[in-house]
N, C-alpha and C positions, 0 to 999 in steps of 0.2 A: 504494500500500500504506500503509495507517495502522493504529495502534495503538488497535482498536477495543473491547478489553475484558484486565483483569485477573482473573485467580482465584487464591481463596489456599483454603485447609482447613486445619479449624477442630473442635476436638473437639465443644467447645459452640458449636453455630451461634448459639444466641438470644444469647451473651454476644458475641462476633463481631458480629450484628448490633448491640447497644447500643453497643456501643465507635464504629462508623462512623458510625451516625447522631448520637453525642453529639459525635464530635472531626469529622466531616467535614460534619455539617451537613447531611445528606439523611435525607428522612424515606418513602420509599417503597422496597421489596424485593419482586421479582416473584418467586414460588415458581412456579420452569419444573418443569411434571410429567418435561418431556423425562430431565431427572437420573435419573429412578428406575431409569431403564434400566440405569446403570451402578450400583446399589444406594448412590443419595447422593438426599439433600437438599440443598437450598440456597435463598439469598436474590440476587438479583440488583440493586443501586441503581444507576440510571441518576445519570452525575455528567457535567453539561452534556452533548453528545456520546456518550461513553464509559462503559464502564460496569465499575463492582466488583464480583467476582461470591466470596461465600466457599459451600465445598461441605462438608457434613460427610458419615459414613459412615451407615447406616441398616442395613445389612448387614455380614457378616464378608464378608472375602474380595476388596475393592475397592480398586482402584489407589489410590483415595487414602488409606486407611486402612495400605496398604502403604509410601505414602511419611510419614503421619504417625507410624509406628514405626523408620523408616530415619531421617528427621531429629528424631527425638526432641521433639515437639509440631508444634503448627500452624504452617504455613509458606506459600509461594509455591507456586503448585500449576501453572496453566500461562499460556502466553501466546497471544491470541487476536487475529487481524492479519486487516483486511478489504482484499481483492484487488479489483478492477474486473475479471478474466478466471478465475474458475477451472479451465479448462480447460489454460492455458495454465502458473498455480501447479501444479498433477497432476502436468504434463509432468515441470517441472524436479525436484518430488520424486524420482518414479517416475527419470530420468535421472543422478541422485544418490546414486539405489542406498540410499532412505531409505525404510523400513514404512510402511506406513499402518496406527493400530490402531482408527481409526472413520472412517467416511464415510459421508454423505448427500446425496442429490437431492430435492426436493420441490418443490411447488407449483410443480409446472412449469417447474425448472430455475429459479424466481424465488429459492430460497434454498439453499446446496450450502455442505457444511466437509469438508475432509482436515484429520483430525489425527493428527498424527506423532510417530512413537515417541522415547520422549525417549532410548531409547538411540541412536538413530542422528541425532540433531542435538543433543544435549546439554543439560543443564542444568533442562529443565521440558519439556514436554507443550505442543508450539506447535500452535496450527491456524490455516490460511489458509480465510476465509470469504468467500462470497461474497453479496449481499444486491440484490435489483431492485425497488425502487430505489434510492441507493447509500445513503442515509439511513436507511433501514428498519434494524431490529437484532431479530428475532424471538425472542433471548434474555432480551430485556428486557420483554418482553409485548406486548401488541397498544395497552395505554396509556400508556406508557412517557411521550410526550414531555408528557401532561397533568402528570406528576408530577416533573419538573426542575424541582430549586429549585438556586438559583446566589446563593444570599447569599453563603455561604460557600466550597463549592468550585465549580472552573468547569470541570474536567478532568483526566483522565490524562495525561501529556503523558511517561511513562517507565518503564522498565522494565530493570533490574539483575541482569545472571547470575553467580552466582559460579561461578569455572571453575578447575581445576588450573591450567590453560593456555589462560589468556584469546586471546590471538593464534589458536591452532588452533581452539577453539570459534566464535569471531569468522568464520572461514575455514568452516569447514563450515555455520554457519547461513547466510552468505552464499552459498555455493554452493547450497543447499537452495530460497532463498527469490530468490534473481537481484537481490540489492542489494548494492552495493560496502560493503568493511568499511575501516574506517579506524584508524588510529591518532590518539586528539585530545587535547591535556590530560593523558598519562600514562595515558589508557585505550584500547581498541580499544574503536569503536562500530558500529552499522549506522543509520546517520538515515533517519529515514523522510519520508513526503512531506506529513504534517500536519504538521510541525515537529519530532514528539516524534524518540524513541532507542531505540534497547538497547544497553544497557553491557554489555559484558563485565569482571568484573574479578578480580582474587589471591581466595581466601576472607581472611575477615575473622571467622570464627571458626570453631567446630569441628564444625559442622555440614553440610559437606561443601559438594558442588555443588548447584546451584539455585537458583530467583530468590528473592534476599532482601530487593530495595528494588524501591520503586516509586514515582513521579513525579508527585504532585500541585500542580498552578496551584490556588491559592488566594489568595482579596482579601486576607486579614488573619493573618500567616504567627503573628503574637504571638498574635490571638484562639484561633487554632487549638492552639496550644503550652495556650495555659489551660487549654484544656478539656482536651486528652490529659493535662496534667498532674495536673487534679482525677479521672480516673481510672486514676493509676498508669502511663500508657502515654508520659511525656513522656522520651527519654534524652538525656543528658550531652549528646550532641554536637548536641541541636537536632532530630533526627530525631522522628519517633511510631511510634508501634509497633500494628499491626492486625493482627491473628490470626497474630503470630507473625513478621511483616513488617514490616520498615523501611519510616517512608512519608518522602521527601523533599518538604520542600513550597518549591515554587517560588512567588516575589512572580507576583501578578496584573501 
């Protein structure tokens, strides 16, 4: 299991898009029709591996337009985790006594996602994917690996839930998902098997539960600060800020 894509939403997509591509240093956004489904637009940047996905509304009436009113602007929207079995991910949902509020089969069982109701695993809108061959990412387009630039950033490598009750959240997404949850550093985590995380932690402001940070490897943590800084996105404590999201950036 790895942490194979982040989504945040974002009221103005095209201002979301400039902000990534000036402070993270990627210059390619796959607009997946698939979105429309759920009445969204979106941009998808493939970042080494992994990929940022921000989604805005295009309709009334859509989850995420519902959680950009609930947390009072653009935020963390969900968290997207690729399995090597999904048959086997289904089981332990479905065994958990956890919804499912989208599911797909295609191309011949070569590409399948359960994604799971954020009321019954807490925090953001997870889905377990699965992809044949394990490299492929059909979210990211059919050209996706032409357009990886890695000057700047080289991956995802994390992801941050703010919880009332980190410990119990921690505990139900590990039951959900069949990876041990731990206690590390003063946080409960679940590690994953590329290296990266998910943190569970206190809220850290008043914007309720949901994912508020997210875990960038980048070569030049300073170069990175400049640029957020020259547009407004750099804060106090060294973090960047992307449609409404904390991005931590980890030394290359």
């Amino acid at each position: 299991m790895r942490l194979r894509q982040i989504a945040l939403v974002g009221e103005d997509l095209a201002a979301c898009e400039a902000d990534i591509r000036a402070i993270l240093g990627v210059d390619y956004a796959y607009d997946d029709p698939g979105v429309g489904t759920f009445g969204l637009k979106n941009g998808v940047f493939p970042i080494g591996e992994t990929f940022l996905e921000v989604v805005s509304p295009k309709q009334d009436g859509t989850t995420a337009g519902r959680l950009l009113e609930k947390r009072g602007g653009d935020g963390g929207y969900m968290v997207i985790l690729q399995v090597p079995d999904i048959a086997a991910a289904r089981k332990r949902i479905a065994e958990a006594g956890a919804r499912v509020v989208s599911e797909t089969n295609r191309d011949e069982g070569k590409v399948a996602y359960s994604h799971i109701h954020p009321r019954d695993i807490g925090g953001a809108i997870v889905s377990v994917d699965y992809m044949d061959p394990w490299d492929r990412w059909e979210w990211g387009g059919p050209e996706w690996k032409r357009h990886v630039k890695t000057d700047t950033s080289l991956g995802i490598v994390g992801a941050e839930v703010q919880a009332d009750d980190p410990p119990a959240m921690a505990g139900r997404w590990s039951e959900i998902l069949g990876r041990p949850a731990r206690e590390h550093a003063g946080f409960w985590c679940i590690p994953l098997d590329d290296g990266g995380e998910v943190r569970f932690v206190a809220p850290s402001d008043e914007r309720g539960e949901g994912l508020s940070r997210f875990d960038v490897k980048v070569r030049d943590p300073a170069k990175v600060r400049e640029a957020a800084k020259a547009r407004g996105k750099l804060r106090e404590d060294g973090d960047v800020t992307i449609a409404g999201t904390r991005v931590r950036l980890v030394p290359a």
